[in-house]
Backbone as JSON Lines, residues from 0, in Angstrom:
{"i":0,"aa":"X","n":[96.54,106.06,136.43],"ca":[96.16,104.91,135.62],"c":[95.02,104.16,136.31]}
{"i":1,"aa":"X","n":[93.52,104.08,135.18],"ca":[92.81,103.43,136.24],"c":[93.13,101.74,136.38]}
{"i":2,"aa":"X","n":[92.39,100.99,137.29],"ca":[92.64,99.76,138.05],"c":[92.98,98.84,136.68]}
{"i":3,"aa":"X","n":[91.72,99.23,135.3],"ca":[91.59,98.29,134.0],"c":[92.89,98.68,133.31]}
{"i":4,"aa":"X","n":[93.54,100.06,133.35],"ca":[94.82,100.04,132.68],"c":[95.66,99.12,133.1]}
{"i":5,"aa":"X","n":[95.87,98.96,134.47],"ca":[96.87,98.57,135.38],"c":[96.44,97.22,134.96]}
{"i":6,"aa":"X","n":[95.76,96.51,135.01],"ca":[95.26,95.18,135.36],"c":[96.11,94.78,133.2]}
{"i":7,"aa":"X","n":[95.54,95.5,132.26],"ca":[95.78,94.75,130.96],"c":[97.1,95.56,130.88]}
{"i":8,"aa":"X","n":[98.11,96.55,131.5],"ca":[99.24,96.32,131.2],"c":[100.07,95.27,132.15]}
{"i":9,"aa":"X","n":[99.9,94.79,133.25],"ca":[100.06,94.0,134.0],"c":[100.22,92.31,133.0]}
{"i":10,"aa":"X","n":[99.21,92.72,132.41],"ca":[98.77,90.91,131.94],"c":[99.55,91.12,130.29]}
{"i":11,"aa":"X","n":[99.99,92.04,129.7],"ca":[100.9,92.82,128.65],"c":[101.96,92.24,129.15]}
{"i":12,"aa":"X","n":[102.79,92.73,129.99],"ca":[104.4,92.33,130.55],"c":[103.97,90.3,131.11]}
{"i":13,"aa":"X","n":[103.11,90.21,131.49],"ca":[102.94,88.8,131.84],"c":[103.4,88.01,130.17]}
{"i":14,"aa":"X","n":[102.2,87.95,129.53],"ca":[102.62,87.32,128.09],"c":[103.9,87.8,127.76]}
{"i":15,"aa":"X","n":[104.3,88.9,127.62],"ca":[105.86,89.58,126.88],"c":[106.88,88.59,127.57]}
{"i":16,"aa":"X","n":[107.22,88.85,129.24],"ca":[108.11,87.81,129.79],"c":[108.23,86.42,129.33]}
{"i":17,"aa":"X","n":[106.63,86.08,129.6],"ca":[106.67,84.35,128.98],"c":[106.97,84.03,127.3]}
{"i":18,"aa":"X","n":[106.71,84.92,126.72],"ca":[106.86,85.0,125.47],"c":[108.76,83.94,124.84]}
{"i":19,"aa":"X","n":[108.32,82.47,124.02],"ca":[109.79,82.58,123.52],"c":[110.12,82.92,122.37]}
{"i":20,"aa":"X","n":[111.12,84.19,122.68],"ca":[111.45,84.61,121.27],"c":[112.71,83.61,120.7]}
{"i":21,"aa":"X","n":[113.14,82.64,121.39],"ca":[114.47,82.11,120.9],"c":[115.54,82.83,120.53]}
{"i":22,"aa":"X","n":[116.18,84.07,121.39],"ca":[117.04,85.34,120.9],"c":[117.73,85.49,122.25]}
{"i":23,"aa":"X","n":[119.1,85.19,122.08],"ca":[120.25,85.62,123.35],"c":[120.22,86.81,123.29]}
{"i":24,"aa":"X","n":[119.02,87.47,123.49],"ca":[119.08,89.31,123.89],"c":[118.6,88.75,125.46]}
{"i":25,"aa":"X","n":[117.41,87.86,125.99],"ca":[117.57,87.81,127.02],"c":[117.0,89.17,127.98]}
{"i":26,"aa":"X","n":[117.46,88.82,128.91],"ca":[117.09,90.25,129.75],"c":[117.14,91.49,129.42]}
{"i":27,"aa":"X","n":[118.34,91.65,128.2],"ca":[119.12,92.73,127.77],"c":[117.76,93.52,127.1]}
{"i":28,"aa":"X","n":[116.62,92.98,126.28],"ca":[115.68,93.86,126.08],"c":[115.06,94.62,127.1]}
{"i":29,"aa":"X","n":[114.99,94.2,128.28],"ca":[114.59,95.71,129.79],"c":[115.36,96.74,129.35]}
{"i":30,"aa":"X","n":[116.99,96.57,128.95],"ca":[117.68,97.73,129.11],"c":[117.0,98.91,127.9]}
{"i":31,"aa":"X","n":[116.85,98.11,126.44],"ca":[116.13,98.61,125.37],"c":[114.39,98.9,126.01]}
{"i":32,"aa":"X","n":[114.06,98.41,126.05],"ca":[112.75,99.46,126.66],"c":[112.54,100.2,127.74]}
{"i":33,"aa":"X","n":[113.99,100.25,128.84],"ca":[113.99,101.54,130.09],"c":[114.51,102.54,129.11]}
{"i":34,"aa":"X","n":[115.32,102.52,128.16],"ca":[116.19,103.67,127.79],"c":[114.64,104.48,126.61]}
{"i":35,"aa":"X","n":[113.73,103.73,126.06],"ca":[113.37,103.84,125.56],"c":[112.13,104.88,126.23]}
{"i":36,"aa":"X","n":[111.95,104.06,127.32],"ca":[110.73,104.74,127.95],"c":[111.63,106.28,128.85]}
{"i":37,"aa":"X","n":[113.06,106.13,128.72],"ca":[113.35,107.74,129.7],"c":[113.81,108.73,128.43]}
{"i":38,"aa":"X","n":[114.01,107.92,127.44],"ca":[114.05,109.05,126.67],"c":[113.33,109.81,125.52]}
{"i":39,"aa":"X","n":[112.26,109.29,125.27],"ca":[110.84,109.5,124.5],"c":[111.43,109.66,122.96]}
{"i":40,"aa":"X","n":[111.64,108.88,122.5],"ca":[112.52,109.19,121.02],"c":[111.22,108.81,119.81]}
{"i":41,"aa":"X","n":[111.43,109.93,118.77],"ca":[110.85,109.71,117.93],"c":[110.76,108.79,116.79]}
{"i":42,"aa":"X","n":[111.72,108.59,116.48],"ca":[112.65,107.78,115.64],"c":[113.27,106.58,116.27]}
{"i":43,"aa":"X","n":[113.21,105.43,116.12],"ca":[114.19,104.08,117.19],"c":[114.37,103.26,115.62]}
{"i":44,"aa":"X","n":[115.6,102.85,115.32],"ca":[116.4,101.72,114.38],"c":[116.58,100.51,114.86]}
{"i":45,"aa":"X","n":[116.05,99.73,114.4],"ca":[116.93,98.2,114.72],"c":[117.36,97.84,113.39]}
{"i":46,"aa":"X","n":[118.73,97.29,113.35],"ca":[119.38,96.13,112.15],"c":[119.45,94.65,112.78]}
{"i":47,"aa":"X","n":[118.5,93.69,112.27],"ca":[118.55,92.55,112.49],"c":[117.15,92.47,113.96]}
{"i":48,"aa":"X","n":[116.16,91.82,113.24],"ca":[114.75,91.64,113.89],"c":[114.6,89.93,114.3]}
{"i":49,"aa":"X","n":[114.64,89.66,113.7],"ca":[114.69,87.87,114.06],"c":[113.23,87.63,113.92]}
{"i":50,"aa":"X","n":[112.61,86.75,115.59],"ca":[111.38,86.74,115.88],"c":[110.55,88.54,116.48]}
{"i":51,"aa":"X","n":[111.29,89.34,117.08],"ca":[110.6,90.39,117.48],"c":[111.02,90.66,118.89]}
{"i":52,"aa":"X","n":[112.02,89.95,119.69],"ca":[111.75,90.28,120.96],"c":[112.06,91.68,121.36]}
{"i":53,"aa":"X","n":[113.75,92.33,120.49],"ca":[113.62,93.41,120.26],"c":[112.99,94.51,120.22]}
{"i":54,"aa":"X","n":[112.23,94.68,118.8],"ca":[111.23,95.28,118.58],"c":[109.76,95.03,119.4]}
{"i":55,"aa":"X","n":[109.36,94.36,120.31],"ca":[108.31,93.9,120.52],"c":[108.59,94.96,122.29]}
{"i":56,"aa":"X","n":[110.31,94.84,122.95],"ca":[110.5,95.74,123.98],"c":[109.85,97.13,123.9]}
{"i":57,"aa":"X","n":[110.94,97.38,122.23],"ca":[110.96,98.86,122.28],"c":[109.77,99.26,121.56]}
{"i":58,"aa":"X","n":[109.06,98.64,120.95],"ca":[107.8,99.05,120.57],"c":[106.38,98.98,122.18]}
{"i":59,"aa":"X","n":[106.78,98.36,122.59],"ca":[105.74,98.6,124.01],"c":[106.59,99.57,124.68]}
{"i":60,"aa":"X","n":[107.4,100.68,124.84],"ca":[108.23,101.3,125.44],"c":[107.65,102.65,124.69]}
{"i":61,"aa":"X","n":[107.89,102.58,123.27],"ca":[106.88,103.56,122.32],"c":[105.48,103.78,122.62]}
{"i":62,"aa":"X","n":[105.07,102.65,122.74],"ca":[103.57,102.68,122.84],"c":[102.84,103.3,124.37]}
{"i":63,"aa":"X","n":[103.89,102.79,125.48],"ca":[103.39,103.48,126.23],"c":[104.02,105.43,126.63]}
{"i":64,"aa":"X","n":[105.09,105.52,126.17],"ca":[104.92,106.95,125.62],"c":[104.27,107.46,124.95]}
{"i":65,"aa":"X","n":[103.57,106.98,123.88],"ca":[102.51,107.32,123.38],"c":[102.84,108.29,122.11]}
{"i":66,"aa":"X","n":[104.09,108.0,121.44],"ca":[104.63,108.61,120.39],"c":[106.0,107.65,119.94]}
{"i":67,"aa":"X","n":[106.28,108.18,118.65],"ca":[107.71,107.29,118.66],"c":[107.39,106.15,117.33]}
{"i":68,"aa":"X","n":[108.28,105.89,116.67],"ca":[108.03,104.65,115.63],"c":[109.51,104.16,115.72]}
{"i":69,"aa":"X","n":[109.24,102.68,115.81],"ca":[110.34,102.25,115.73],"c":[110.36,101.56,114.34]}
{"i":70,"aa":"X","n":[111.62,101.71,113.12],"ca":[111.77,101.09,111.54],"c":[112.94,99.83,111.86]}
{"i":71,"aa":"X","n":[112.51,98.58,111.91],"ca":[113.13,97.3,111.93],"c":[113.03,97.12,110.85]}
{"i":72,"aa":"X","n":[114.36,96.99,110.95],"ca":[115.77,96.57,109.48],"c":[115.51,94.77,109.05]}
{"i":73,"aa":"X","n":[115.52,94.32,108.66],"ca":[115.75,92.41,108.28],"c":[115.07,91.69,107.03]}
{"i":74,"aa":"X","n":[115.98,90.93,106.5],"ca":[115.61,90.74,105.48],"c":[114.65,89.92,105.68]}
{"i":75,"aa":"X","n":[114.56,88.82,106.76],"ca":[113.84,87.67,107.12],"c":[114.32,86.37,106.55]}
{"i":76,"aa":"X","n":[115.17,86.08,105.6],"ca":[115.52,85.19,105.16],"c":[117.01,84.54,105.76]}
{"i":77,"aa":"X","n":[117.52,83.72,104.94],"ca":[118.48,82.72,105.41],"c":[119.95,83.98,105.33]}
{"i":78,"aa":"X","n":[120.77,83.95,106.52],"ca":[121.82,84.79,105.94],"c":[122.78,84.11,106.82]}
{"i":79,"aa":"X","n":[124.09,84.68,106.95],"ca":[125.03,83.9,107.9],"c":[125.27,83.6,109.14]}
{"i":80,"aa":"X","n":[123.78,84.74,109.75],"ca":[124.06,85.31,111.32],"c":[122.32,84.76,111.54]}
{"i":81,"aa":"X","n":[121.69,83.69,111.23],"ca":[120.57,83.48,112.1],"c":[120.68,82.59,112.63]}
{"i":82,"aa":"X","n":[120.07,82.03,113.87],"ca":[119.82,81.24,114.34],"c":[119.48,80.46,113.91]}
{"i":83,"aa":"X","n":[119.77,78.96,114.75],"ca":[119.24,77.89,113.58],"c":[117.79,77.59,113.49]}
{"i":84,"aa":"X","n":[116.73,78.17,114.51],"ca":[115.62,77.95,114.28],"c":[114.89,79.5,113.92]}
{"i":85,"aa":"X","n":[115.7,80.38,113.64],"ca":[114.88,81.62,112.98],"c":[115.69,81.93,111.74]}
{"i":86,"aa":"X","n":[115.3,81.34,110.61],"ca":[115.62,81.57,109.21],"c":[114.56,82.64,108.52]}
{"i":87,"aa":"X","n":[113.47,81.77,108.41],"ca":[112.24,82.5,107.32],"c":[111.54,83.33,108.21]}
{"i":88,"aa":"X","n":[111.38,84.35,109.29],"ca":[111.26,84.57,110.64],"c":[110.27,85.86,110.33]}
{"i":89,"aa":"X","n":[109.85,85.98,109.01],"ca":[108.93,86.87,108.66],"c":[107.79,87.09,109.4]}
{"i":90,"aa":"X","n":[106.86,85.75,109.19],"ca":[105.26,85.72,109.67],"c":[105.69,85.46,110.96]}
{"i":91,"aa":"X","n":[106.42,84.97,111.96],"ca":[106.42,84.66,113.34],"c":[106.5,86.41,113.5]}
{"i":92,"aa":"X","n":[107.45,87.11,112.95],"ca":[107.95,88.66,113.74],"c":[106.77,89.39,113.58]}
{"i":93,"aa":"X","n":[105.85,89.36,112.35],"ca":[104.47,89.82,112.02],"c":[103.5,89.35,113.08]}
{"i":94,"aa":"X","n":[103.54,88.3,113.39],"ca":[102.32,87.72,114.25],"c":[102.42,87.87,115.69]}
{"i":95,"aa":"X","n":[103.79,88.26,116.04],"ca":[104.23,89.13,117.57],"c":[103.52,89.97,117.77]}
{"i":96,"aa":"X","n":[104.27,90.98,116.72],"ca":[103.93,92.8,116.72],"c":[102.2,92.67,116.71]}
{"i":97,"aa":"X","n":[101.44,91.98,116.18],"ca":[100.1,92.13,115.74],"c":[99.45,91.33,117.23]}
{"i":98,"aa":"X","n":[100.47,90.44,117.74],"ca":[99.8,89.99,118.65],"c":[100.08,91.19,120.32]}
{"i":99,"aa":"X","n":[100.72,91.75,120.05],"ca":[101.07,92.82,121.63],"c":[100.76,94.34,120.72]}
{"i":100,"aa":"X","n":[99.99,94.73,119.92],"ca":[99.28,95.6,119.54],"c":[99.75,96.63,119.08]}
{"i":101,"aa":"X","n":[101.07,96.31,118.65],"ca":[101.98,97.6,118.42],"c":[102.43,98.07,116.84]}
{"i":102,"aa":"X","n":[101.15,97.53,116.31],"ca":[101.06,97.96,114.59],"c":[101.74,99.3,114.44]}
{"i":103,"aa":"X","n":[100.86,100.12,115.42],"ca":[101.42,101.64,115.21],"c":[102.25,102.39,115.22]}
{"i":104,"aa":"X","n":[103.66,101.38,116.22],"ca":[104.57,101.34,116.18],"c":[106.09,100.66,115.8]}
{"i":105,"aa":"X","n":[106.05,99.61,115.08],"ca":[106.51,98.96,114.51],"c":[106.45,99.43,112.9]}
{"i":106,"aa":"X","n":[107.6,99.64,112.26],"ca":[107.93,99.24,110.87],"c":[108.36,98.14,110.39]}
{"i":107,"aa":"X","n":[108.32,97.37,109.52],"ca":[108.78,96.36,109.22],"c":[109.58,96.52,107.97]}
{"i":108,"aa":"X","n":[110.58,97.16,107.8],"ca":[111.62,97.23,106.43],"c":[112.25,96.1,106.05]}
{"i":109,"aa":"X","n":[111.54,94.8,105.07],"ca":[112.17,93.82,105.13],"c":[112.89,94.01,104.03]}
{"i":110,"aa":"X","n":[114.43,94.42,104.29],"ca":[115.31,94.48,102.91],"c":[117.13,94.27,104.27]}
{"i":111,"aa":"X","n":[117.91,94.43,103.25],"ca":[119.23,94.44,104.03],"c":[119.26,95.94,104.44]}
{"i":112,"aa":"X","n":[120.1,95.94,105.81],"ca":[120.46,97.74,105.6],"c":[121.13,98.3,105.48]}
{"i":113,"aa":"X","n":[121.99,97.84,103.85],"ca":[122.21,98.75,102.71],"c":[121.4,99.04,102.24]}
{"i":114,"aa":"X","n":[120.46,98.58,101.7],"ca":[119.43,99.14,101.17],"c":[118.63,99.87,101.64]}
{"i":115,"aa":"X","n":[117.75,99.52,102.96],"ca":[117.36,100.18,104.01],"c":[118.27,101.68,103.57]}
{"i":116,"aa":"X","n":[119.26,101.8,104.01],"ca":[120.08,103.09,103.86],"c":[119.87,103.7,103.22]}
{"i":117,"aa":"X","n":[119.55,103.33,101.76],"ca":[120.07,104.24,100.5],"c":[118.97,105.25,100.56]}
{"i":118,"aa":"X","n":[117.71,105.17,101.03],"ca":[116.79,106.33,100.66],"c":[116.36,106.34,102.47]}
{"i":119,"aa":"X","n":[117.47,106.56,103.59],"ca":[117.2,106.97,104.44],"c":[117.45,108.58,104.82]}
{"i":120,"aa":"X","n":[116.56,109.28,105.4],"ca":[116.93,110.93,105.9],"c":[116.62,111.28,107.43]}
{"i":121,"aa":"X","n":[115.6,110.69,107.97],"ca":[115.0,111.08,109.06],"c":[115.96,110.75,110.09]}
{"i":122,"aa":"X","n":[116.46,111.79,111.0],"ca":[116.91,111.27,112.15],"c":[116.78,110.59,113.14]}
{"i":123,"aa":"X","n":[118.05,109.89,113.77],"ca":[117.3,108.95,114.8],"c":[117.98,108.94,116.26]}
{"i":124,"aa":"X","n":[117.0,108.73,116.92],"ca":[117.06,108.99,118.51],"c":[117.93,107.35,119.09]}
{"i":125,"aa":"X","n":[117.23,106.57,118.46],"ca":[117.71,105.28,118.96],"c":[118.21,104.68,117.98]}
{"i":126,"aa":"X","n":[119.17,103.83,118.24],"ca":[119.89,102.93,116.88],"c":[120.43,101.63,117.0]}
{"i":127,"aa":"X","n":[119.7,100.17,117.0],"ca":[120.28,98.87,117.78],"c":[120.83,98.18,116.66]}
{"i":128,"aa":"X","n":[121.93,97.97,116.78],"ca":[122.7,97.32,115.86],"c":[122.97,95.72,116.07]}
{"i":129,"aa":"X","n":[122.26,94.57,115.64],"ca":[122.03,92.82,115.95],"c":[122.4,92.56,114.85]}
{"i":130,"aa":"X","n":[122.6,92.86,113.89],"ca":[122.69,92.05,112.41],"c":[123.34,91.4,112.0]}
{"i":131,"aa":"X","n":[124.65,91.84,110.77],"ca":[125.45,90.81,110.56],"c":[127.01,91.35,111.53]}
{"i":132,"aa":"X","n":[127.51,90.0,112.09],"ca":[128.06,90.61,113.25],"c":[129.44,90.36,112.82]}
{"i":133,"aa":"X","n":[129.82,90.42,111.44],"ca":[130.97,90.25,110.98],"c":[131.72,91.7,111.24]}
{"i":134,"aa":"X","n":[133.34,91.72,111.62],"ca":[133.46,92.8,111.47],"c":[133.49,94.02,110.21]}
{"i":135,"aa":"X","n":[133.36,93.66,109.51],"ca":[133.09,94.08,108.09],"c":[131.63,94.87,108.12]}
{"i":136,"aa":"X","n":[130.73,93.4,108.78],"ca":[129.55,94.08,108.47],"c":[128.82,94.88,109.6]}
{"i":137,"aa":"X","n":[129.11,94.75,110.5],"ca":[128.74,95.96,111.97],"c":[129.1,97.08,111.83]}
{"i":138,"aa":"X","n":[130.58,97.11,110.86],"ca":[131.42,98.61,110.81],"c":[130.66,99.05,109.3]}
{"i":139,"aa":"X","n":[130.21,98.33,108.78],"ca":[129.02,99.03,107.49],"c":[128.11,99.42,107.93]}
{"i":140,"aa":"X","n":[127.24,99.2,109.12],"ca":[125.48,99.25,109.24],"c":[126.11,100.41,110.77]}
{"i":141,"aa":"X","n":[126.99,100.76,111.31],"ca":[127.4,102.32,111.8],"c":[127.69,103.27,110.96]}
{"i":142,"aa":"X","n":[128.5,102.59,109.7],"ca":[128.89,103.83,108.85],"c":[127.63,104.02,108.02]}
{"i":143,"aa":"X","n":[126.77,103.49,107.66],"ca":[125.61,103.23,107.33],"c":[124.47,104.56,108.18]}
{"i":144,"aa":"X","n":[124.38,104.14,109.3],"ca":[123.49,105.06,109.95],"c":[123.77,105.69,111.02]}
{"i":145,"aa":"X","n":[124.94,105.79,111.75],"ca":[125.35,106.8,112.66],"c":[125.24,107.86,112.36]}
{"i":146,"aa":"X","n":[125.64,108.24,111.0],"ca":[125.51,109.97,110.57],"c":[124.22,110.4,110.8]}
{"i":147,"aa":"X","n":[123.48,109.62,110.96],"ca":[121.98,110.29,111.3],"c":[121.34,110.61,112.7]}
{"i":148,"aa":"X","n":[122.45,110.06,113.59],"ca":[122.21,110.03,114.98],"c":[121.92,111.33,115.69]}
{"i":149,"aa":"X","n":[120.8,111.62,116.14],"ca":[120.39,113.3,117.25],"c":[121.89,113.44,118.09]}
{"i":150,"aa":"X","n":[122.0,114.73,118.35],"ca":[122.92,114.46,119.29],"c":[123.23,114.19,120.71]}
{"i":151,"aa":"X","n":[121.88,113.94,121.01],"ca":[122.33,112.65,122.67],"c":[121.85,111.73,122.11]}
{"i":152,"aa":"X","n":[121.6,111.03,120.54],"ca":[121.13,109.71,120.29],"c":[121.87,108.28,121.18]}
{"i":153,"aa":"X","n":[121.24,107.19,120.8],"ca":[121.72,106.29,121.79],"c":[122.06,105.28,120.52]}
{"i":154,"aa":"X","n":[123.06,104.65,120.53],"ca":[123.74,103.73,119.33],"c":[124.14,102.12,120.68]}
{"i":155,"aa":"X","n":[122.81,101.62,120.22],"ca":[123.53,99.95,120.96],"c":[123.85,99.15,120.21]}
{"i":156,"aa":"X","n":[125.3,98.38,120.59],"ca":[125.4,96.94,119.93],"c":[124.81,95.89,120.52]}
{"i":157,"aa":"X","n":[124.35,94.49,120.09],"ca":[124.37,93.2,120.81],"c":[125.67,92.51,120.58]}
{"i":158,"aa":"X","n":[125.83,91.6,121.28],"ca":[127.09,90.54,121.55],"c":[128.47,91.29,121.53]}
{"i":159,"aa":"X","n":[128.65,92.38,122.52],"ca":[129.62,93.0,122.46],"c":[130.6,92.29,123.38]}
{"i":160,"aa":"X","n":[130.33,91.2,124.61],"ca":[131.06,90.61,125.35],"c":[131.97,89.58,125.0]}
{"i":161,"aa":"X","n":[131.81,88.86,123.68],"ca":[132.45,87.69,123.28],"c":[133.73,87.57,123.85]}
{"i":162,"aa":"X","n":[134.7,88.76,123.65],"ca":[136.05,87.85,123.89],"c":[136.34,87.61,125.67]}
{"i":163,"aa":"X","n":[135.41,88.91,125.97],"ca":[135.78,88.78,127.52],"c":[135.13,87.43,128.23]}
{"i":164,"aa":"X","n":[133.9,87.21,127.48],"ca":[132.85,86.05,128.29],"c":[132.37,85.07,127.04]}
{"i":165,"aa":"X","n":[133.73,84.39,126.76],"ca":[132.98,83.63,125.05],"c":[132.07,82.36,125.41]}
{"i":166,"aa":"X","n":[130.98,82.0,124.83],"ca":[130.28,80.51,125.64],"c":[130.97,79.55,124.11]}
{"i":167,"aa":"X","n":[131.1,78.97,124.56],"ca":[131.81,77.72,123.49],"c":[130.65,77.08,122.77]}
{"i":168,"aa":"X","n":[129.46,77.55,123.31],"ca":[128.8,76.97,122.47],"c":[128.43,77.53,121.25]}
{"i":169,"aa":"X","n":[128.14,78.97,121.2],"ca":[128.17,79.45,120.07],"c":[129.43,80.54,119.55]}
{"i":170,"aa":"X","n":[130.28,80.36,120.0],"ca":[131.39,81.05,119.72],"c":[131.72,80.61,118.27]}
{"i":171,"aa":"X","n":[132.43,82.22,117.33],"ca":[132.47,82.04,115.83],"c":[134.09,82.61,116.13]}
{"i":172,"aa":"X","n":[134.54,82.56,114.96],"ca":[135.74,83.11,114.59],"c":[135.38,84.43,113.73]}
{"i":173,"aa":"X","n":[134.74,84.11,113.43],"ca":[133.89,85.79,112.59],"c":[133.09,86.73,113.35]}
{"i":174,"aa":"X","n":[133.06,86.43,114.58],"ca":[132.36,87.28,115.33],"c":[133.7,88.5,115.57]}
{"i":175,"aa":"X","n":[132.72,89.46,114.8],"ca":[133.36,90.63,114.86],"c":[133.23,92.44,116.07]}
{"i":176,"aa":"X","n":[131.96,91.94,116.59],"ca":[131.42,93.27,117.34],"c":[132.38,93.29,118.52]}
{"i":177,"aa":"X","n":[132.94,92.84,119.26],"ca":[133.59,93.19,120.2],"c":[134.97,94.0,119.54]}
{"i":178,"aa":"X","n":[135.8,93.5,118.78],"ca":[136.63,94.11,117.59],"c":[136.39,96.12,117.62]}
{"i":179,"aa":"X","n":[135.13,95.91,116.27],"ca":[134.64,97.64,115.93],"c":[134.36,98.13,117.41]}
{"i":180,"aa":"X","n":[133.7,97.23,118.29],"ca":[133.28,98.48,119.22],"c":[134.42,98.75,120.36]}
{"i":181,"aa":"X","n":[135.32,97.94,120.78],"ca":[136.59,98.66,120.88],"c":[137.41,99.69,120.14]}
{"i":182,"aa":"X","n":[137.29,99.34,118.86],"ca":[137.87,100.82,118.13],"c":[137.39,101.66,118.15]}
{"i":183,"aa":"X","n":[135.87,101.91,118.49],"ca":[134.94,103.29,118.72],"c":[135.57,103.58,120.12]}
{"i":184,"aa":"X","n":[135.91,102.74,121.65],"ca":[136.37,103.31,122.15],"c":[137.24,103.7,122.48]}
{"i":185,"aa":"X","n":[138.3,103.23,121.39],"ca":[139.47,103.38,121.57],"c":[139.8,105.21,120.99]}
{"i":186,"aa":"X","n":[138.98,104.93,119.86],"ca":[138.87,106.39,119.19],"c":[137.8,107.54,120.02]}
{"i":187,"aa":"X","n":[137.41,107.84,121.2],"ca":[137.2,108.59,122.23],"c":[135.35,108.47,122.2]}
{"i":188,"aa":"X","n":[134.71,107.34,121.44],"ca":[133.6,107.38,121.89],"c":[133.18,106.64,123.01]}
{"i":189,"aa":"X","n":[132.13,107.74,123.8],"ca":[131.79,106.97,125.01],"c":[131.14,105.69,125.04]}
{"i":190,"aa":"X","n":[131.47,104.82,125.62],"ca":[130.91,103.14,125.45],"c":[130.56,102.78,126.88]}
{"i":191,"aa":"X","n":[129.78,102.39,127.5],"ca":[129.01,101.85,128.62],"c":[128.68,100.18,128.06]}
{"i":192,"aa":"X","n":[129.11,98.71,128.71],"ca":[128.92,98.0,128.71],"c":[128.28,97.06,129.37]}
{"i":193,"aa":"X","n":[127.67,96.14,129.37],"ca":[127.21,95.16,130.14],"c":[127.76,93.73,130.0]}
{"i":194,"aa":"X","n":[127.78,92.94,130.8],"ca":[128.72,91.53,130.68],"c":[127.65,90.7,130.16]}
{"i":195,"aa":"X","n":[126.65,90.91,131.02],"ca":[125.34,89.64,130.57],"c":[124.67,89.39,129.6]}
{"i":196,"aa":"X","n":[124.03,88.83,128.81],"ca":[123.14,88.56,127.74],"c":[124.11,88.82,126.47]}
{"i":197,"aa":"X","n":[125.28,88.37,126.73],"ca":[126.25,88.04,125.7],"c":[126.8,89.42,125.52]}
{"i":198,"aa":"X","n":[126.79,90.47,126.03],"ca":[127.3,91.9,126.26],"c":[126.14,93.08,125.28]}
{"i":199,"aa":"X","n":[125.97,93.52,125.87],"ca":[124.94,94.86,125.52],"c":[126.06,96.19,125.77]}
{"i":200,"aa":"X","n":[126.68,97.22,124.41],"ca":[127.13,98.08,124.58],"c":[126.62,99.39,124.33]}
{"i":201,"aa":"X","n":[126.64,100.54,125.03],"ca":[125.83,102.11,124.83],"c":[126.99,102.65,124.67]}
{"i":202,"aa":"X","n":[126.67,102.95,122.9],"ca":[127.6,104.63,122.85],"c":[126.9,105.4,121.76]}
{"i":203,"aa":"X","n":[127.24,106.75,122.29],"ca":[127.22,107.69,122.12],"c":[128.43,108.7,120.75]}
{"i":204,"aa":"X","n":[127.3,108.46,119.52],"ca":[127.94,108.54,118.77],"c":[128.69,110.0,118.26]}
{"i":205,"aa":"X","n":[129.21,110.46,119.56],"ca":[130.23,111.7,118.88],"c":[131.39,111.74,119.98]}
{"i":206,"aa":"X","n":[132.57,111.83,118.91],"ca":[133.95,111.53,119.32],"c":[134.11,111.97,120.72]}
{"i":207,"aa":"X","n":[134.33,111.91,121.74],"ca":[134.89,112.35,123.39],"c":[133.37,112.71,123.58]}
{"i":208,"aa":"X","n":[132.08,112.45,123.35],"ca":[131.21,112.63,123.96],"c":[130.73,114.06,123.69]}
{"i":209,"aa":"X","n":[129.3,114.47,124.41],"ca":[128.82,115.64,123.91],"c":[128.85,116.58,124.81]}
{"i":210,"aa":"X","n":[129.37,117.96,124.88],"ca":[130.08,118.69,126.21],"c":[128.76,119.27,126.94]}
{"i":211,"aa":"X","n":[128.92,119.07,128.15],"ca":[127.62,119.67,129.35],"c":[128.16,120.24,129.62]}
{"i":212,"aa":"X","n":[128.55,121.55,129.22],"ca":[128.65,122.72,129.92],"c":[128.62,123.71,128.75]}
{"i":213,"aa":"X","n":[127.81,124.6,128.66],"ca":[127.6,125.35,127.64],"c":[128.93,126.79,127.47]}
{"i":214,"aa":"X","n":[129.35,126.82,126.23],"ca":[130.61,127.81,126.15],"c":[129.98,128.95,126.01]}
{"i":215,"aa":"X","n":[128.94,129.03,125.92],"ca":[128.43,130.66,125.4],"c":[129.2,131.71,126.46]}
């Protein structure tokens, strides 16, 4: 990489860090753009975009692999699960992506993802699930798009820590993701967790995992 690469991706991660997206993902987006950058995926899903910090990781994670599209799911409008200062969150998530250069990688599917779903086929490598975090509606937007998952795809939830680490300040009674994603591991999928940034969970969407050792 010459000195001018180094120097404007340098000053890239400078703005990105300082950047406020107003989104308890927090640090937890490093984990979404290391996994992103070791595993070169063609295909990356997000449900629930907000301002972009998300998409803004894993799209510079794309971009510097130099392949890859990531299709962000959100309606942009008022629903039960936004923040109180990201409602209409359209032109802010537009004016991110356009501002850290990652047109080429970024989709912007502004619909719900049911709909999103209905005329989906392409498989996917990555799959971040933020949306509606009811249990109702987390266990729709897996049954929704897990079936499409590669098979070492990577399936993350956000706010998977609630019951273990609840903050009283935004604690719901409808918060449902800690709930479904115990029953995925209860039912033999592999789950890797994190405590911080309100819990970040990795699984691996096939039952007892995918066997390394070939039977042939």
């Amino acid at each position: 990489m010459s000195a001018l690469s180094q120097l404007k991706r340098t000053l890239h991660f400078r703005e990105l860090t300082r950047t406020d997206f107003a989104s308890g993902l927090g640090d937890g987006a490093w984990l979404l753009y290391g996994i992103v950058r070791a595993i070169h995926p063609d295909v990356c899903v997000e449900i629930g975009a907000a301002r972009g910090k998300s998409a803004c990781y894993i799209g510079t994670a794309l971009k510097e692999n130099r392949r890859g599209k990531l299709y962000s799911i959100d309606p942009h409008c008022r629903t039960s699960w936004n923040d109180s200062n990201s409602i209409d969150t359209f032109a802010v998530f537009r004016s991110n992506i356009a501002r850290f250069g990652l047109e080429d990688h970024v989709v912007c599917l502004r619909e719900y993802s049911d709909v999103a779903a209905k005329e989906w086929t392409r498989p996917i490598d990555l799959l971040f699930i933020d949306g509606d975090h009811t249990y109702e509606g987390v266990k729709r937007d897996w049954g929704l798009f897990a079936p499409f998952m590669t098979k070492f795809g990577h399936v993350l939830f956000h706010d998977t820590a609630w019951d273990l680490a609840p903050d009283p300040r935004w604690v719901r009674d409808d918060m449902g993701v800690p709930r479904f994603v115990e029953e995925l591991r209860q039912q033999g999928f592999p789950v890797i967790t994190t405590l911080t940034n309100f819990g970040i969970s990795i699984v691996q969407a096939t039952a007892a995992g995918v066997p390394l050792i070939s039977k042939a």
